[in-house]
C-alpha positions as a printed Julia matrix, in Angstrom:
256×3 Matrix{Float64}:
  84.97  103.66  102.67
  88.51  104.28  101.4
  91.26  101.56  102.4
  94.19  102.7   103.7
  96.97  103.6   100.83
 100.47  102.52  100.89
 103.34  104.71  100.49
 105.82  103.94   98.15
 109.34  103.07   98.58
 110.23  105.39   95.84
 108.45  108.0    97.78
 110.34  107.35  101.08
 113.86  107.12   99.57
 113.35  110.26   97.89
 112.06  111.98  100.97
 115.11  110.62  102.65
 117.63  111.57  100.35
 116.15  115.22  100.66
 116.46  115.23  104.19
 119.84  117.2   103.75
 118.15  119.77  101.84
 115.81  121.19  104.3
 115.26  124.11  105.78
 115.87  123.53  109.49
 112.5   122.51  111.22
 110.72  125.17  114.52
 111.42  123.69  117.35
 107.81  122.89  118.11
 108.31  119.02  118.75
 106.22  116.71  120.59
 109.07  114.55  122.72
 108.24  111.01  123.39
 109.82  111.82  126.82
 113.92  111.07  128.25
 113.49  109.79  131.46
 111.57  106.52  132.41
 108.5   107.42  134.12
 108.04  110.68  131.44
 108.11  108.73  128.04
 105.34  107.09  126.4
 103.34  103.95  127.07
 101.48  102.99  123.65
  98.56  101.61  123.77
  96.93   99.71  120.79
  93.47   98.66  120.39
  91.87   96.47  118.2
  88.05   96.83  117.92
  85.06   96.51  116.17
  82.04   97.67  115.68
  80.47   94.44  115.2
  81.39   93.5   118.41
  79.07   93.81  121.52
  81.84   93.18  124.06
  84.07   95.86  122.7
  82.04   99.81  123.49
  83.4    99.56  126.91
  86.79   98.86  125.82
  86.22  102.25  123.52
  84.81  104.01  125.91
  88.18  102.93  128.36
  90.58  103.96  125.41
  89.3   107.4   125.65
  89.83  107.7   128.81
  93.41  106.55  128.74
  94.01  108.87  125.84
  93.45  112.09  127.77
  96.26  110.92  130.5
 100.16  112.88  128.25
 102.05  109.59  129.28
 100.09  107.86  127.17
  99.63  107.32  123.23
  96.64  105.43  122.39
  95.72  104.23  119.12
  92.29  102.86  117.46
  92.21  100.07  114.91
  88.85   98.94  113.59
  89.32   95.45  112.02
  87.04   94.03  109.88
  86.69   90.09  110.6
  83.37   90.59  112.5
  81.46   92.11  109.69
  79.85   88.88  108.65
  78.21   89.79  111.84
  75.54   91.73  109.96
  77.47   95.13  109.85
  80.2    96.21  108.02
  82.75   98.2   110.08
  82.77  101.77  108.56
  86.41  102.44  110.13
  87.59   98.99  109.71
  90.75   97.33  106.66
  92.2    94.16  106.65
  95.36   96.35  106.85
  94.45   96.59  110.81
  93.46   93.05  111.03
  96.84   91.8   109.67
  98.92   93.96  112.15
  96.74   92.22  115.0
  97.55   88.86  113.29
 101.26   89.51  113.24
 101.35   90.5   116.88
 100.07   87.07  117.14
 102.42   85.49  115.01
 105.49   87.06  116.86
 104.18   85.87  120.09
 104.02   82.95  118.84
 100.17   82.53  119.72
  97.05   82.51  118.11
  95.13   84.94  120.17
  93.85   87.44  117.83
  90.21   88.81  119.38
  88.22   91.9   120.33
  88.39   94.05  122.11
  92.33   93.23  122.52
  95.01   95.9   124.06
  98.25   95.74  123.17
 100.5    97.59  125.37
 103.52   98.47  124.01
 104.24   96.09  122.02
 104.49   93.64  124.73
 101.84   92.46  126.69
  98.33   91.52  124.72
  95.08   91.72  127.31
  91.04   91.96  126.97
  90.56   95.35  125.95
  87.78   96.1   129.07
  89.88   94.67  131.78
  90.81   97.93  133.49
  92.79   96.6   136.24
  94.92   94.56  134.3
  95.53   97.12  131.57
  96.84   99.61  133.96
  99.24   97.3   136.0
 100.68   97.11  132.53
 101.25  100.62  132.01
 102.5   100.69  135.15
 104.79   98.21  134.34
 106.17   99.47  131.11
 106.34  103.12  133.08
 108.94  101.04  135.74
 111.42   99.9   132.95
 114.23  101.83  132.33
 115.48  104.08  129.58
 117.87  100.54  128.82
 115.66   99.97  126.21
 113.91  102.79  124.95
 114.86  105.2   122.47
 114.11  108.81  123.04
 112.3   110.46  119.38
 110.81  113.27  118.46
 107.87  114.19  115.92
 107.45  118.1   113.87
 106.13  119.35  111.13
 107.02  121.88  108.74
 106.33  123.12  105.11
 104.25  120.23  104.15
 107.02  118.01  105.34
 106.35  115.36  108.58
 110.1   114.76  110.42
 111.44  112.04  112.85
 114.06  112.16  114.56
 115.54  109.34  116.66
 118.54  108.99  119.04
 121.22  105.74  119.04
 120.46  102.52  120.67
 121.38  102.41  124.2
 123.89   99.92  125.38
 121.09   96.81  125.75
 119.49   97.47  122.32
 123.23   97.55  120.54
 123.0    95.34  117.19
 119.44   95.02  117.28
 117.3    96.37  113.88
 114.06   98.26  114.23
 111.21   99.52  111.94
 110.24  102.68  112.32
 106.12  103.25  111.5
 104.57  106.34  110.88
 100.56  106.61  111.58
  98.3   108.67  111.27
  94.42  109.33  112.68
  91.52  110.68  112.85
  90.99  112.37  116.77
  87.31  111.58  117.39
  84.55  109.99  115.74
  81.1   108.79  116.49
  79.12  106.19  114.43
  75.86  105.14  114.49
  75.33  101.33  114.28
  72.55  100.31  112.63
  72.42   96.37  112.23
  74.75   93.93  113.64
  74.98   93.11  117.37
  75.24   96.61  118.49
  72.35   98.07  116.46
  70.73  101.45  117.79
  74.02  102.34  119.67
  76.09  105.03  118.77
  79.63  104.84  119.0
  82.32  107.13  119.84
  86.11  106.05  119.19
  89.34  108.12  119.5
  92.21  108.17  118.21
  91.61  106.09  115.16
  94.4   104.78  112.73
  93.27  106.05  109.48
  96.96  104.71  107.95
 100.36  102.88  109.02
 103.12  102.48  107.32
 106.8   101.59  107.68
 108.61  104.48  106.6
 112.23  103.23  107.47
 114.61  100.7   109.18
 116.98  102.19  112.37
 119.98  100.34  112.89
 121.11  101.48  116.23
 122.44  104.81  114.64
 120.46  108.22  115.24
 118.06  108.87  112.37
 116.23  112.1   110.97
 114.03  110.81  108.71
 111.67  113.69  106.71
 108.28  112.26  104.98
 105.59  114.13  102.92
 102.8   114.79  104.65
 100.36  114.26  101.78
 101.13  110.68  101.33
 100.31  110.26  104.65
  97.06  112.34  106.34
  94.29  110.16  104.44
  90.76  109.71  105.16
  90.79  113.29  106.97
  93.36  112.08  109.33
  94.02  115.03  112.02
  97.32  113.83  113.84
 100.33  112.05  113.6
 102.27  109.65  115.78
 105.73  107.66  114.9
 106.55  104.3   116.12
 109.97  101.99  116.57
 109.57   98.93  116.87
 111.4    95.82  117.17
 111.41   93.38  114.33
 108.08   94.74  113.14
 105.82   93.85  115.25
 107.79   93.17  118.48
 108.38   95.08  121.48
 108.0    99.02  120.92
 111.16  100.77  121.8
 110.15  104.31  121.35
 107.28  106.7   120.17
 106.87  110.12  119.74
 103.17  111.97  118.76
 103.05  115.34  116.76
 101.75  118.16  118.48
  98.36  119.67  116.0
């Protein structure tokens, strides 16, 4: 299977110093929502398919997908596939963004099936309850510290947009990712703890990449959309996030 590519700076820069030259975009944006209890919660999930605890934490991620005040995302890591199979979604590109969570934190918990919600919170993937008293938690927090953005497309072109930092985010930095997925898949798993089972995932992070840094000022960031839609990726989804891979201060997800 192909590993994720990374985009270069070169790339980025240029895009950026384009941005000016532009047609103006439709005004067909996806809005990550203004008001507290309309933005999004993002959900990450770290899976595998090597791993016999995790199918119910799929299946759970799908379900949570289909709810608009939510933006789930998939990523298959591949330190299970010792197990017997090799994850046919899975790059260690997914498995380092689940060890730098980690790192942040401060912790060493890095497992399967793990949600992250919004940057924030980490909790076993299958643990229904839990995960939705901390959606519901993110959903109470004010608009102090989230940033509305907004995702379109265009021409070939991808563009995000992003507002200032409120008044409680002034003189922080943020890095602003840009991923991309496939909607739906379903695998068959042949060896390996879950042999005979077939799979379905949703929502899966086919690349991510940080495609600039947001200083508190509005930002209108344009990207090519080749560099990005890999792997048959079908849709699109921008991140900001604090200090990497701290707490997640806005989102947006482009409307196919």
């Amino acid at each position: 299977m192909k590993r994720a590519h990374t985009i270069s700076r070169r790339t980025l820069l240029g895009s950026l110093a384009a941005t000016g030259l532009l047609p103006a975009f439709a005004q067909a944006e996806m809005h990550g929502g203004h008001g507290a209890r309309n933005r999004l919660v993002v959900v990450e999930l770290f899976t595998s398919q090597g791993c016999n605890a995790c199918p119910p934490a799929d299946a759970f991620m799908i379900e949570l997908s289909h709810r608009p005040d939510i933006l789930g995302l998939t990523y298959n890591v591949d330190y299970w596939d010792y197990l017997g199979w090799r994850d046919t979604l899975g790059s260690p590109d997914f498995t380092r963004r689940q060890q730098r969570y980690a790192a942040y934190r401060g912790d060493s918990r890095v497992y399967t099936p793990q949600m992250i919600i919004n940057g924030r919170h980490h909790v076993i993937g299958n643990r229904k309850k839990k995960v939705l008293q901390l959606i519901e938690k993110e959903k109470q927090q004010g608009d102090c510290r989230h940033v509305p953005m907004t995702l379109s497309e265009k021409g070939g072109m991808l563009r995000v947009k992003t507002a200032g930092a409120p008044d409680k985010l002034k003189g922080r930095e943020a890095t602003l990712w840009v991923v991309t997925a496939l909607k739906e898949v379903e695998v068959e798993i042949a060896r390996g703890e879950n042999r005979g089972r077939k799979l379905r995932y949703c929502n899966v992070v086919r690349k991510i990449v940080p495609a600039a840094m947001w200083h508190g000022e509005p930002l209108d960031l344009t990207l090519p959309r080749s560099e990005l839609f890999i792997d048959g990726a079908q849709t699109c989804a921008a991140l900001l996030q604090l200090d990497e891979h701290g707490p997640i201060i806005g989102a947006a997800r482009l409307r196919m």
